[in-house]
C-alpha positions, 0 to 999 in steps of 0.5 A: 384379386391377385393371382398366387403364384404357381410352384412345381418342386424337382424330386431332389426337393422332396428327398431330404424330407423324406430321408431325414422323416421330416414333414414333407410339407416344411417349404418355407423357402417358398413365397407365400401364398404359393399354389404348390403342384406336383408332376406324377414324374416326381411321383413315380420316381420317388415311390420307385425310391421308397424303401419301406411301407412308411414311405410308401403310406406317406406318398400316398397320402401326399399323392391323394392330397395333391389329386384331391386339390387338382394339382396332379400335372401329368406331361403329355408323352410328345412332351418327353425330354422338351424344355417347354413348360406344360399346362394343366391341360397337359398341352406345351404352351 
C-alpha cells in the first residue's frame, strides 16, 4: 500500500482563508492524497490574530477536527528556533 504524503501548512497559509471567510479547507494546490497536520505554533498564533467570535468558533472547530484526527504537532521546547524537522513523537529526527 503506498504511503500519502505528509503536509504541514506555515500560518501565512491559513490567513487569507480566514481574512477573505473562505473555506479554510480549500488547499487544491496541494497533492492529493495529502495527510494534512498542523503544528499548535500555528494554532496559537492565529487564535492571537482572530478578530472576532467567528473566527475564533471557526479555529476551534478546526482545532478539534485536526486533534480528533491525531494530526496536532506540538514541538518539543529544546527544539525552539531548530531547523530540524519534529515527529509526532515530538523528538528531532
Amino acid at each position: 500500500m503506498a504511503v500519502s504524503p505528509k503536509a504541514i501548512l506555515d500560518t501565512a497559509v491559513y490567513l487569507p482563508f480566514l481574512r477573505r471567510d473562505a473555506e479554510i479547507h480549500d488547499l487544491g494546490f496541494l497533492l492529493r492524497p495529502t495527510l494534512l497536520h498542523i503544528s499548535s505554533v500555528v494554532f496559537a498564533e492565529l487564535y492571537a490574530g482572530a478578530k472576532d467570535r467567528t473566527t475564533i468558533r471557526l479555529l476551534v472547530k478546526l482545532y478539534h477536527t485536526f486533534d480528533r484526527l491525531n494530526r496536532v504537532i506540538t514541538p518539543p521546547s529544546q527544539c525552539t528556533g531548530c531547523s530540524e524537522p519534529v515527529h509526532r513523537t515530538g523528538t528531532p529526527p
